[in-house]
C-alpha positions in Angstrom: 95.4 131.6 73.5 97.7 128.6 73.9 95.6 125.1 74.9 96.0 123.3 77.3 98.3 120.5 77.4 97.7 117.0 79.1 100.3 116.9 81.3 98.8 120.6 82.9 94.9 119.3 82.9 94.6 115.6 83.8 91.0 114.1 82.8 88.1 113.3 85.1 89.1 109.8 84.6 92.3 110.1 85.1 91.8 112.4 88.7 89.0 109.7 89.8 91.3 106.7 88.7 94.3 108.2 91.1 91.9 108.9 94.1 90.8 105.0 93.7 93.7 103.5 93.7 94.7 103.7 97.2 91.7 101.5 98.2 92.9 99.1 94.9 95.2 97.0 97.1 93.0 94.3 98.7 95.7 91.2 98.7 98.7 93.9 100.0 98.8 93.1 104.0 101.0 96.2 104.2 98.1 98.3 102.8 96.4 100.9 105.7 99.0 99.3 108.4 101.4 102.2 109.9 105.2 101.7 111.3 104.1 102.0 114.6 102.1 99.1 114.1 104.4 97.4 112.6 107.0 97.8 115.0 104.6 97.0 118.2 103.6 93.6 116.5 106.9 92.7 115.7 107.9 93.4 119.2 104.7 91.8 121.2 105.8 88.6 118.8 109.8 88.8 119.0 110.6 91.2 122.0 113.4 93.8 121.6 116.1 91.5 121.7 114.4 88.8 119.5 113.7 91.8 116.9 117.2 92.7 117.1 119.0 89.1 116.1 116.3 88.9 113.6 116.9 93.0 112.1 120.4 93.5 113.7 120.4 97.5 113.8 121.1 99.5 116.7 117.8 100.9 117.4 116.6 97.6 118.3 119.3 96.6 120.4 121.0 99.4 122.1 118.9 101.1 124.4 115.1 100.4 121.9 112.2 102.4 122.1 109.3 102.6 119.1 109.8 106.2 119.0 113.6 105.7 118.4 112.9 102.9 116.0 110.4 104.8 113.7 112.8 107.5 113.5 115.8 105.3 112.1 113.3 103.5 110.3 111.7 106.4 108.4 115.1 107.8 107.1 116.3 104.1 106.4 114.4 102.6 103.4 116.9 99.7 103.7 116.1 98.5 107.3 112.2 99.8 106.4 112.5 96.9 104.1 113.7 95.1 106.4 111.0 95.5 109.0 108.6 95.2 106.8 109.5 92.0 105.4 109.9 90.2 108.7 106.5 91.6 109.5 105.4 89.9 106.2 107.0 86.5 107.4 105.4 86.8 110.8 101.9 87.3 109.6 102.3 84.2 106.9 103.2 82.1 110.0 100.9 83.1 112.0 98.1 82.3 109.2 100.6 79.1 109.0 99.7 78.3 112.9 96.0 79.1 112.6 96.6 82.1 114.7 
């Protein structure tokens, strides 16, 4: 009867430590907040045409809806990026303001 190995039968530890560590991410601001939410507060601070000069992709400037934008988005981990790091910048100025 062969034995296990430990790639086939990960420890308790090991199972409990990977079910934490999604809640392990206290000083990430991207942590628990979805596109969708992303792309309405960038667009309730910028609007569609100041989110487009700012991320200059189609979806934002051609005809923009959130539902068109989260699809482009979610296939494009380059303008994701993107997104997300204006999103970043808006929330450090906004701390910045005292908003």
């Amino acid at each position: 009867m062969p034995h296990p190995t430990p790639h086939t039968q990960p420890t308790e530890a090991a199972t409990a430590e990977t079910q934490a560590a999604p809640a392990q991410q206290p000083r990430n601001p991207l942590h628990g907040v979805t596109l969708e939410a992303i792309v309405n507060a960038l667009v309730q601070a910028y609007g569609w045409e100041g989110l487009g000069q700012r991320v200059p992709i189609r979806c934002f400037m051609s005809d923009p809806s959130v539902r068109s934008s989260l699809s482009f988005l979610r296939k494009t981990p380059w303008a994701r990026e993107k997104v997300e790091s204006l999103y970043l910048f808006m929330l450090r100025e906004q701390k910045r303001q005292g908003r």
